[in-house]
PDB file with SEQRES, HELIX, SHEET and CRYST1 records, atoms N, CA, C and O in Angstrom:
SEQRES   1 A   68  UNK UNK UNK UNK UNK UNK UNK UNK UNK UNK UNK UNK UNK          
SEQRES   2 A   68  UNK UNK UNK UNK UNK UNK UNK UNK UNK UNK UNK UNK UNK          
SEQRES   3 A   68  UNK UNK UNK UNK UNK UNK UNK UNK UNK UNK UNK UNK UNK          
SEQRES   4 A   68  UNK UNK UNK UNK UNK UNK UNK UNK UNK UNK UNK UNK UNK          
SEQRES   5 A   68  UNK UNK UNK UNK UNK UNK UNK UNK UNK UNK UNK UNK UNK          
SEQRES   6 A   68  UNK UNK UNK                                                  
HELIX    1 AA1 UNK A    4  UNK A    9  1                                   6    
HELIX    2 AA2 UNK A   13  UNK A   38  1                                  26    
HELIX    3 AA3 UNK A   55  UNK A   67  1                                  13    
CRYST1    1.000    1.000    1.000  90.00  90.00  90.00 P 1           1          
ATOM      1  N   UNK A   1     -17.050   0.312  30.809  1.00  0.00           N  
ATOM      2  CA  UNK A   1     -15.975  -0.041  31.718  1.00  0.00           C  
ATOM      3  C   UNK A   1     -16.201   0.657  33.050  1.00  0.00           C  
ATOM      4  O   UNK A   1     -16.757   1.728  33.290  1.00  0.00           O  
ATOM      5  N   UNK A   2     -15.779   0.008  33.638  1.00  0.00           N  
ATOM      6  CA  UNK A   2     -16.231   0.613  35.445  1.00  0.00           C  
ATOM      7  C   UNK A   2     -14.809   1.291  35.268  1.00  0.00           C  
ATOM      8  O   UNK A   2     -13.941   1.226  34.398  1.00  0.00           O  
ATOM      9  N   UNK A   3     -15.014   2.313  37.079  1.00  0.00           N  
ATOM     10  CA  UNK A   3     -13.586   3.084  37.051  1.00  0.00           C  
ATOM     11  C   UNK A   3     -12.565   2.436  37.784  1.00  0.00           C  
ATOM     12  O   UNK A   3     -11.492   2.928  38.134  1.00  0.00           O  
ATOM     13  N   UNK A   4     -13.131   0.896  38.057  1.00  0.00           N  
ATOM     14  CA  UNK A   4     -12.093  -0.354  38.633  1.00  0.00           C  
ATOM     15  C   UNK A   4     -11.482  -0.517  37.720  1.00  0.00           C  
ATOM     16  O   UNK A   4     -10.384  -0.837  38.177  1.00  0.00           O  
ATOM     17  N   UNK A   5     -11.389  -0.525  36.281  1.00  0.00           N  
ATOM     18  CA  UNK A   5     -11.004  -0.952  35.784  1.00  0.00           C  
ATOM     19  C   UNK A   5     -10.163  -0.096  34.768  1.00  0.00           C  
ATOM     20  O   UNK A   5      -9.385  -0.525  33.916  1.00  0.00           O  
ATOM     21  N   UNK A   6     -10.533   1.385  35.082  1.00  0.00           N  
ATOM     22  CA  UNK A   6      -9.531   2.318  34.564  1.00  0.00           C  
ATOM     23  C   UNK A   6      -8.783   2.403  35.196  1.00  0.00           C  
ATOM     24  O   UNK A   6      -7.749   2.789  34.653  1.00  0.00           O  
ATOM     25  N   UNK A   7      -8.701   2.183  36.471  1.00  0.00           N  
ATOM     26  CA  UNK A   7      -7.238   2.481  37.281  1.00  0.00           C  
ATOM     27  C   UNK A   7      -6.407   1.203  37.311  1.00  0.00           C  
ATOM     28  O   UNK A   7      -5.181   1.211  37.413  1.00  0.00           O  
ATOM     29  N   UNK A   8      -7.210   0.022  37.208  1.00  0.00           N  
ATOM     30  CA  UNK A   8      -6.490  -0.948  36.838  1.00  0.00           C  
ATOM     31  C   UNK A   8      -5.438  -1.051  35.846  1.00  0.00           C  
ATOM     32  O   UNK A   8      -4.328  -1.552  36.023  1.00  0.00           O  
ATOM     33  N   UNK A   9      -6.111  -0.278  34.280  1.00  0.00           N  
ATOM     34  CA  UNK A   9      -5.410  -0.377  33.333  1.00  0.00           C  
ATOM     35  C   UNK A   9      -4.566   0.946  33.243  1.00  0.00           C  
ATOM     36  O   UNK A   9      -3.643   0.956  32.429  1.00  0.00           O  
ATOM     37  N   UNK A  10      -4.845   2.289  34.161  1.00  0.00           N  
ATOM     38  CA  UNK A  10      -3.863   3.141  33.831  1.00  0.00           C  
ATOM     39  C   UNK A  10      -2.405   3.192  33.949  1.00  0.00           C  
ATOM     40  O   UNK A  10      -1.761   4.105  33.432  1.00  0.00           O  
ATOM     41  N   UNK A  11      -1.802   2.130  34.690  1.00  0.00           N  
ATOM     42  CA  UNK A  11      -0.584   1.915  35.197  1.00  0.00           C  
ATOM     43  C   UNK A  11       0.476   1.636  33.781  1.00  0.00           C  
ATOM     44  O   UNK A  11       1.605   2.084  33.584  1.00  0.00           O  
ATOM     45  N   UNK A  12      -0.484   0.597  32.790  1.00  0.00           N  
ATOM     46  CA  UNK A  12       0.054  -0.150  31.683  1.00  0.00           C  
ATOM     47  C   UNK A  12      -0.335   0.983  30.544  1.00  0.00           C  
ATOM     48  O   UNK A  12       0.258   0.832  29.475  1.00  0.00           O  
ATOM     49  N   UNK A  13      -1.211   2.050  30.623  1.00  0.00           N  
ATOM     50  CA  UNK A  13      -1.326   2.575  29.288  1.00  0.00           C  
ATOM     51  C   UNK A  13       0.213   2.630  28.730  1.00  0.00           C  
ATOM     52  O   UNK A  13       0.630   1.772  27.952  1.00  0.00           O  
ATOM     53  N   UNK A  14       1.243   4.020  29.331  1.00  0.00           N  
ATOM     54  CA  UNK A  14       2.120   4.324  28.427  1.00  0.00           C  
ATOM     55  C   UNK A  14       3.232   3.151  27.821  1.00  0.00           C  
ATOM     56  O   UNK A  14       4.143   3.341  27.015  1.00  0.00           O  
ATOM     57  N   UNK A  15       2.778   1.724  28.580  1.00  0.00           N  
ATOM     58  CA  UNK A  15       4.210   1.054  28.111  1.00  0.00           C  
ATOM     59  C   UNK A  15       3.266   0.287  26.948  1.00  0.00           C  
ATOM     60  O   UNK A  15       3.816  -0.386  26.077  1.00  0.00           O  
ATOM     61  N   UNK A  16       1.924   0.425  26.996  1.00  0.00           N  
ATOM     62  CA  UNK A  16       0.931  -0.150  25.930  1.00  0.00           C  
ATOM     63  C   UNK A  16       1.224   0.449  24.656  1.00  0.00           C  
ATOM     64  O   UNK A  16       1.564  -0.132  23.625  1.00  0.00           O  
ATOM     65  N   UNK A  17       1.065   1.583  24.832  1.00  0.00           N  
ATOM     66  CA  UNK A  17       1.850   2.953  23.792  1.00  0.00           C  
ATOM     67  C   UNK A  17       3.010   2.553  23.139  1.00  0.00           C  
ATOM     68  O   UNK A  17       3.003   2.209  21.957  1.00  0.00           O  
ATOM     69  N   UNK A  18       3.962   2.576  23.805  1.00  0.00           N  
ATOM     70  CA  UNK A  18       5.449   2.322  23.463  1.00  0.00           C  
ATOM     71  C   UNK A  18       5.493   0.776  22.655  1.00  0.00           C  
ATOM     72  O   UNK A  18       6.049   0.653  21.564  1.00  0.00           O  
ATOM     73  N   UNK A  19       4.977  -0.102  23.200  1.00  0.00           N  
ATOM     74  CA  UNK A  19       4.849  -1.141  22.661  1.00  0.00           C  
ATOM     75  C   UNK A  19       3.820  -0.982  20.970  1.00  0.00           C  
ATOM     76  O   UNK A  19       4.277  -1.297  19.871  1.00  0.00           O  
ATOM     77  N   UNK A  20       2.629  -0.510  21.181  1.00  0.00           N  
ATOM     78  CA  UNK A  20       1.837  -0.144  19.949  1.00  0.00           C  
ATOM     79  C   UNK A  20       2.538   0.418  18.724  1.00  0.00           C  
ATOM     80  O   UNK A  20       2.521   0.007  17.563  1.00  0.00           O  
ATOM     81  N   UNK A  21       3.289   1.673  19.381  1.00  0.00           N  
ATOM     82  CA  UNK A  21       3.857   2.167  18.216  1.00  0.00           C  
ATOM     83  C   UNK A  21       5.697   1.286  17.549  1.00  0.00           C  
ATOM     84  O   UNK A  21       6.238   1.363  16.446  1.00  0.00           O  
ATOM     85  N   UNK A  22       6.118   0.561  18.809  1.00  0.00           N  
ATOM     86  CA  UNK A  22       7.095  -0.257  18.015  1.00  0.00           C  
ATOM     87  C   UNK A  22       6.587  -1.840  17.310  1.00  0.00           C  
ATOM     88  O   UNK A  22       7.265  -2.528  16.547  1.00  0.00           O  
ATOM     89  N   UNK A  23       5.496  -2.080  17.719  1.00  0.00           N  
ATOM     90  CA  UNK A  23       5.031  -2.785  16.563  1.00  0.00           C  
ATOM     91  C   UNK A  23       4.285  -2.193  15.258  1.00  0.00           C  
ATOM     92  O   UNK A  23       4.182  -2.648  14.119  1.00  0.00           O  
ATOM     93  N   UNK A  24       3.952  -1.372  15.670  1.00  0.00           N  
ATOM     94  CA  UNK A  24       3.043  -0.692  13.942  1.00  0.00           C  
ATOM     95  C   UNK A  24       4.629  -0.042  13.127  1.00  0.00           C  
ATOM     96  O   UNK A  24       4.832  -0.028  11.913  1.00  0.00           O  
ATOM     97  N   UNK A  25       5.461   0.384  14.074  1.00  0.00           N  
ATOM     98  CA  UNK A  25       7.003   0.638  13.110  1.00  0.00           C  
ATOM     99  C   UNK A  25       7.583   0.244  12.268  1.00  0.00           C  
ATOM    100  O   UNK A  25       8.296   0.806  11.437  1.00  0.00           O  
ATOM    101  N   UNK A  26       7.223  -1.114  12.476  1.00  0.00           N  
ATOM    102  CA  UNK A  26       7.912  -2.577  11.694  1.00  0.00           C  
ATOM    103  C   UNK A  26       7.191  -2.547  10.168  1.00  0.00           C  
ATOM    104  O   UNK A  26       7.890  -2.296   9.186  1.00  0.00           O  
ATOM    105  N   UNK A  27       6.240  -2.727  10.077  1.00  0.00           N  
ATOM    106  CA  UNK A  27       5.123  -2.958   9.060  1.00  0.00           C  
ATOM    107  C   UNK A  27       5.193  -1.675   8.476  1.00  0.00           C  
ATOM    108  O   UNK A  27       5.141  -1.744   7.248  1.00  0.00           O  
ATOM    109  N   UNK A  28       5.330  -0.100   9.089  1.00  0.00           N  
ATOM    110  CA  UNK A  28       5.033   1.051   8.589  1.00  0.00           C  
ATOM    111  C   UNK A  28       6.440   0.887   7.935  1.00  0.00           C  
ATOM    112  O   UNK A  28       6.270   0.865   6.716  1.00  0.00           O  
ATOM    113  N   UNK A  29       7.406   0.797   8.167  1.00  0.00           N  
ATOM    114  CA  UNK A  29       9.233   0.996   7.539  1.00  0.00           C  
ATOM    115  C   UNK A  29       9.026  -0.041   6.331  1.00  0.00           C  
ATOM    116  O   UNK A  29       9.192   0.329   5.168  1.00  0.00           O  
ATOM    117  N   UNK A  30       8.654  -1.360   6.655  1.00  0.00           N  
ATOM    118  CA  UNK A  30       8.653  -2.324   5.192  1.00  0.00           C  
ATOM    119  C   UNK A  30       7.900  -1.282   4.211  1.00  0.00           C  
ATOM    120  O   UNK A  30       8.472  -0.661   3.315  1.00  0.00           O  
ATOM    121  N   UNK A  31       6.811  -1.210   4.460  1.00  0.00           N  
ATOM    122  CA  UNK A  31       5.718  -0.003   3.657  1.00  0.00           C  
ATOM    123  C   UNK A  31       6.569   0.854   2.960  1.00  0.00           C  
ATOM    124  O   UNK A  31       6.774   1.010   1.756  1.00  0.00           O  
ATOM    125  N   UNK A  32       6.955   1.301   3.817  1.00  0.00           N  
ATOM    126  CA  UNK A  32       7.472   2.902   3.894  1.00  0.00           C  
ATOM    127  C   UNK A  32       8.726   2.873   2.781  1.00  0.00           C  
ATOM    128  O   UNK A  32       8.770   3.617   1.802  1.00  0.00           O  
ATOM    129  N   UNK A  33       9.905   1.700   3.180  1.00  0.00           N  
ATOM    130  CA  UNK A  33      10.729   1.408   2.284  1.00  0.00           C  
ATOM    131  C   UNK A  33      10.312   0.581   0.833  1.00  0.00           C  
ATOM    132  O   UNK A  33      10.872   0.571  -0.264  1.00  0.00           O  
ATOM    133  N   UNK A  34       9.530   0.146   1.147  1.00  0.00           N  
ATOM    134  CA  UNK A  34       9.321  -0.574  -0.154  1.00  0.00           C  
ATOM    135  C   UNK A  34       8.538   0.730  -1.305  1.00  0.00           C  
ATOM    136  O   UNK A  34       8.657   0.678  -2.529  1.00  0.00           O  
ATOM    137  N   UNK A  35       7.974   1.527  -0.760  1.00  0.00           N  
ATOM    138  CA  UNK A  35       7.093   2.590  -1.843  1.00  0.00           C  
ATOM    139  C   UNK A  35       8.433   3.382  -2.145  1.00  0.00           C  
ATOM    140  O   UNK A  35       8.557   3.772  -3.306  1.00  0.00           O  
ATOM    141  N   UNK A  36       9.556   3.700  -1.160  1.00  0.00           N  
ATOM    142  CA  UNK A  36      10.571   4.420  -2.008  1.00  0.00           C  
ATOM    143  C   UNK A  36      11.569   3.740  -2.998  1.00  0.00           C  
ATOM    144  O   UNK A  36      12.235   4.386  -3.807  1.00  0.00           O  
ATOM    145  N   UNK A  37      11.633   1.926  -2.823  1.00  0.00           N  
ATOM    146  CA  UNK A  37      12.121   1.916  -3.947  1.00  0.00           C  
ATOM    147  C   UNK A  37      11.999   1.433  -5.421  1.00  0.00           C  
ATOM    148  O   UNK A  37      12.771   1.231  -6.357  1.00  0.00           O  
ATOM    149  N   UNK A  38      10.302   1.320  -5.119  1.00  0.00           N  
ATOM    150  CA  UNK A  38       9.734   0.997  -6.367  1.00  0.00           C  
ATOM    151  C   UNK A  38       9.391   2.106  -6.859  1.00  0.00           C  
ATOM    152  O   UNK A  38       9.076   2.143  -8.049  1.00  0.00           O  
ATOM    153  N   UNK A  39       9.368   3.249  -6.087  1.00  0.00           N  
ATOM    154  CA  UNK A  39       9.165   4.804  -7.308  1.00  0.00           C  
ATOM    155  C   UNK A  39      10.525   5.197  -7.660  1.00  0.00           C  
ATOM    156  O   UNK A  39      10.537   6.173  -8.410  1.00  0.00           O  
ATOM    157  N   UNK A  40      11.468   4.821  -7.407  1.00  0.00           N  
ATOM    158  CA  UNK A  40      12.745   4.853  -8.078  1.00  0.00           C  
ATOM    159  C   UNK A  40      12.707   4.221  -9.539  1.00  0.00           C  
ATOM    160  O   UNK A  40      13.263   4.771 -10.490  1.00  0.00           O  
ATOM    161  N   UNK A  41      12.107   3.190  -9.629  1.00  0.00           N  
ATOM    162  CA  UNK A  41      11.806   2.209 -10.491  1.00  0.00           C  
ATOM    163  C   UNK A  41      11.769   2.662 -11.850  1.00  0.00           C  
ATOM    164  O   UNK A  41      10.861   3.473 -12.035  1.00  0.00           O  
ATOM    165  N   UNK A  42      12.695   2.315 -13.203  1.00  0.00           N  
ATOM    166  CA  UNK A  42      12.298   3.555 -14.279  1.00  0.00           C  
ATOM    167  C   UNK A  42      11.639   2.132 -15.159  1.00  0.00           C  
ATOM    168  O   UNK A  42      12.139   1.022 -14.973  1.00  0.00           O  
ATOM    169  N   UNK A  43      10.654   2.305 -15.968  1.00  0.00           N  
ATOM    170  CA  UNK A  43      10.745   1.230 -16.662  1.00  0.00           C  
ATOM    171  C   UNK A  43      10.537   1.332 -18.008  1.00  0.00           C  
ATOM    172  O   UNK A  43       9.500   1.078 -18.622  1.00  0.00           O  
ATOM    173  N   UNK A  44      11.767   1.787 -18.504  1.00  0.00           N  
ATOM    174  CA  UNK A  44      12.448   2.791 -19.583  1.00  0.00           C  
ATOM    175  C   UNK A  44      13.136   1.677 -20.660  1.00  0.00           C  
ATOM    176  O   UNK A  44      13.257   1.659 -21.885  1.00  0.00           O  
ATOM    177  N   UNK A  45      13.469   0.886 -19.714  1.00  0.00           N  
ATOM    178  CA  UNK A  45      14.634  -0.018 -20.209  1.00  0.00           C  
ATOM    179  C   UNK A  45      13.583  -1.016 -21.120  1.00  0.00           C  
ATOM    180  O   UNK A  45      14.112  -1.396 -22.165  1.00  0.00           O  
ATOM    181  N   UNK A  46      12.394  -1.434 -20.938  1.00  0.00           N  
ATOM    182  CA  UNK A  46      11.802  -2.637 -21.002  1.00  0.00           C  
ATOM    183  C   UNK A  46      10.784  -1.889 -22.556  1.00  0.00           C  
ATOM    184  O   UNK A  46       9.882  -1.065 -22.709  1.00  0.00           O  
ATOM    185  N   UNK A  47      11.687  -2.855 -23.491  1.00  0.00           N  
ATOM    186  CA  UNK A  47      10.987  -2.349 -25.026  1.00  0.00           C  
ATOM    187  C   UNK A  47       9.446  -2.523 -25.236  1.00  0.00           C  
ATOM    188  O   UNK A  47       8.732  -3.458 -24.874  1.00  0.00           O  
ATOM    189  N   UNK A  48       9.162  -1.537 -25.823  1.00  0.00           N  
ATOM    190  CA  UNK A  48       7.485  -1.783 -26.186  1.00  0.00           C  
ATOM    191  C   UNK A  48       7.052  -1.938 -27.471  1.00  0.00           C  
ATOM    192  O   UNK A  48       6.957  -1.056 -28.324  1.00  0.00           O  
ATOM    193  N   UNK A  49       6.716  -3.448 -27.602  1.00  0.00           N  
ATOM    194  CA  UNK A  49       6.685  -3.735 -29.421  1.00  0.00           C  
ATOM    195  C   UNK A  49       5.631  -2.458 -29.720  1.00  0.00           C  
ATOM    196  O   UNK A  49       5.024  -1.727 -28.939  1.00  0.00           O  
ATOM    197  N   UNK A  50       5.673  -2.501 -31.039  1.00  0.00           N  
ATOM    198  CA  UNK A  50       4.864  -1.454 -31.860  1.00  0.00           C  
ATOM    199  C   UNK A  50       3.605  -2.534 -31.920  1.00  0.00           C  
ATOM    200  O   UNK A  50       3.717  -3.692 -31.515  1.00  0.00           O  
ATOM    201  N   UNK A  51       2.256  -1.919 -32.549  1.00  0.00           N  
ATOM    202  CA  UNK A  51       1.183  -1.865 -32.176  1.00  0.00           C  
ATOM    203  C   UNK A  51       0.443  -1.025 -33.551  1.00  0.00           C  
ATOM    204  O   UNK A  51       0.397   0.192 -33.735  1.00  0.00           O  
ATOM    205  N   UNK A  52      -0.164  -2.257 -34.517  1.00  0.00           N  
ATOM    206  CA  UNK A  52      -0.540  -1.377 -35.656  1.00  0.00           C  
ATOM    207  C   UNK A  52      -1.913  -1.041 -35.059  1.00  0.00           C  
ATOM    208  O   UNK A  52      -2.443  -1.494 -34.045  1.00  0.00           O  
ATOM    209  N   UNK A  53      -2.556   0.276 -36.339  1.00  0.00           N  
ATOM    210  CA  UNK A  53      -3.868   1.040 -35.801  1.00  0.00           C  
ATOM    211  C   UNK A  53      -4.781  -0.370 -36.016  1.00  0.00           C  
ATOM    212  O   UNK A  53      -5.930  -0.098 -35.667  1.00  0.00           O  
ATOM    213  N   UNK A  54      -4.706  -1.512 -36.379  1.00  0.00           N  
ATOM    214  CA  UNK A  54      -6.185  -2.669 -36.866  1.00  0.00           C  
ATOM    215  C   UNK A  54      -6.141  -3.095 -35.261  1.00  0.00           C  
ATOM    216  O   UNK A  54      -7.103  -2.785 -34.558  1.00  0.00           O  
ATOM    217  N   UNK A  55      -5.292  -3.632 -34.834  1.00  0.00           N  
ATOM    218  CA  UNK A  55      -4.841  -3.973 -32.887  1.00  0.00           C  
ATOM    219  C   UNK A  55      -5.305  -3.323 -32.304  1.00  0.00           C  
ATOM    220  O   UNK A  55      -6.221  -3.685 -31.565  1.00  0.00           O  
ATOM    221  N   UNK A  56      -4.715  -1.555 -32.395  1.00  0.00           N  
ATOM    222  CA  UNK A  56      -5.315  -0.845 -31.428  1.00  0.00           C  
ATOM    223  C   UNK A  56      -6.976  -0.258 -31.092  1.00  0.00           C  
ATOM    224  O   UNK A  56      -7.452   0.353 -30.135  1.00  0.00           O  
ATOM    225  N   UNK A  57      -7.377  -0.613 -31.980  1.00  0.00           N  
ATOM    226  CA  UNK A  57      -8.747  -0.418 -32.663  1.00  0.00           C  
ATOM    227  C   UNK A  57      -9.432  -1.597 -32.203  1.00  0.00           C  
ATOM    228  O   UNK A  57     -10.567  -1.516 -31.732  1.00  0.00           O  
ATOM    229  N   UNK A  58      -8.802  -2.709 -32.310  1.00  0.00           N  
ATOM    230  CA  UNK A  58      -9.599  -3.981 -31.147  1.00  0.00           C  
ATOM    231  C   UNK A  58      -9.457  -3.665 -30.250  1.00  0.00           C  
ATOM    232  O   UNK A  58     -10.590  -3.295 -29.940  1.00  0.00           O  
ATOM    233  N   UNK A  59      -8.748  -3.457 -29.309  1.00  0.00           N  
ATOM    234  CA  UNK A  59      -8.011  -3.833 -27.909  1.00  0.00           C  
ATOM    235  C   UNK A  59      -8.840  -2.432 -27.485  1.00  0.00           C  
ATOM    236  O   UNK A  59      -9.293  -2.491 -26.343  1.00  0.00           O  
ATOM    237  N   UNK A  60      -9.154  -1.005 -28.312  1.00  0.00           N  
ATOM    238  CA  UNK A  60      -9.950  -0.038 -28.014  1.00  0.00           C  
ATOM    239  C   UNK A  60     -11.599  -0.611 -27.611  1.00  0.00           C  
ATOM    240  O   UNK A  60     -12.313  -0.204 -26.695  1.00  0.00           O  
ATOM    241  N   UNK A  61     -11.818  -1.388 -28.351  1.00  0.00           N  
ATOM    242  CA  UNK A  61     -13.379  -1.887 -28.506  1.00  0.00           C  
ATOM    243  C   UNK A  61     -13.676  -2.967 -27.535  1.00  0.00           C  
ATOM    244  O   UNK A  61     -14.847  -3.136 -27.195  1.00  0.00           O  
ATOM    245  N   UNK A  62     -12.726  -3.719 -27.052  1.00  0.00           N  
ATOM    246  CA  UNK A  62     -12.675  -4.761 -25.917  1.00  0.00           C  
ATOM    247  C   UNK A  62     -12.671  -3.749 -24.845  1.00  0.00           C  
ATOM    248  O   UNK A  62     -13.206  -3.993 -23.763  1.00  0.00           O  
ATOM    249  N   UNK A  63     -12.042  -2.524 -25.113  1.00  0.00           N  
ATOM    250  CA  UNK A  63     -12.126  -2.186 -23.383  1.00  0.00           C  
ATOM    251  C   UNK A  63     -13.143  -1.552 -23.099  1.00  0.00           C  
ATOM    252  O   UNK A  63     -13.666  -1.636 -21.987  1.00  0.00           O  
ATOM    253  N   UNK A  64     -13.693  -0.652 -24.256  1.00  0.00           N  
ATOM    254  CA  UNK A  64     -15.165  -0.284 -24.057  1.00  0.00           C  
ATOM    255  C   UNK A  64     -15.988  -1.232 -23.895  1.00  0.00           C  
ATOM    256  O   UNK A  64     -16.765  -0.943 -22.985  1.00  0.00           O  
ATOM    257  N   UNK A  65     -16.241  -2.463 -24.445  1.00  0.00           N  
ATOM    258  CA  UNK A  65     -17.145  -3.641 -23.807  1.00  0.00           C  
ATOM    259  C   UNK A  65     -17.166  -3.960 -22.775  1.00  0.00           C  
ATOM    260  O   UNK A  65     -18.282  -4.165 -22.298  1.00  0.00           O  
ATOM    261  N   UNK A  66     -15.786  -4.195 -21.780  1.00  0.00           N  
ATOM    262  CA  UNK A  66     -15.902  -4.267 -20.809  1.00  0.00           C  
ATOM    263  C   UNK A  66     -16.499  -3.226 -19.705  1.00  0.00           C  
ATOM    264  O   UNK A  66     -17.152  -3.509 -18.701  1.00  0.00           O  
ATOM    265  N   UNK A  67     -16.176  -2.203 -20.078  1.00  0.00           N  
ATOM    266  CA  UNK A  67     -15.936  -1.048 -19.396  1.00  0.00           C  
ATOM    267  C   UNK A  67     -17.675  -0.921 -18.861  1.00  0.00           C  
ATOM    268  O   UNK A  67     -17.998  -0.663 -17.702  1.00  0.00           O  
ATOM    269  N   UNK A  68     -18.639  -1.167 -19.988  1.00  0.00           N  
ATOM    270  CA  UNK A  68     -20.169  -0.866 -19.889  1.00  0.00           C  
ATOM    271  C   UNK A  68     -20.601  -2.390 -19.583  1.00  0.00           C  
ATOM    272  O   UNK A  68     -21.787  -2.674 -19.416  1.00  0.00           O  
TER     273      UNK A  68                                                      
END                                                                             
C-alpha cells in the first residue's frame, strides 16, 4: 500500500472499528448465549434402557473395528 493510501484510509479506521466490533457482537452474543443455555441442560430426565453384557460386548467390538 502506498502512504496515499494510508492517509486516505486513516480518517475511516476508528468508525471501521466500531462498526467491526458491532457486527462480530451479534454472532459472538448468539454464541455466547446459546453455550450458556445448553450447559444448563441436565439430561437426567431422559431414561437409559438397560443394556445386557452379550450387547455391550458387540457394540465394544464394533467400536474397536472402527476405531483401527
Amino acid at each position: 500500500m502506498t502512504p496515499a493510501l494510508y492517509r486516505v484510509r486513516a480518517p475511516f479506521f476508528w468508525r471501521n472499528m466500531i462498526g467491526l466490533a458491532l457486527c462480530s457482537s451479534i454472532p459472538l452474543g448468539v454464541y455466547g448465549y446459546t453455550w450458556y443455555i445448553l450447559n444448563k441442560d441436565e439430561f437426567s430426565d431422559i431414561p437409559i434402557p438397560p443394556i445386557s453384557d452379550s450387547e455391550l460386548a458387540k457394540l465394544k467390538k464394533e467400536y474397536e473395528e472402527s476405531k483401527s
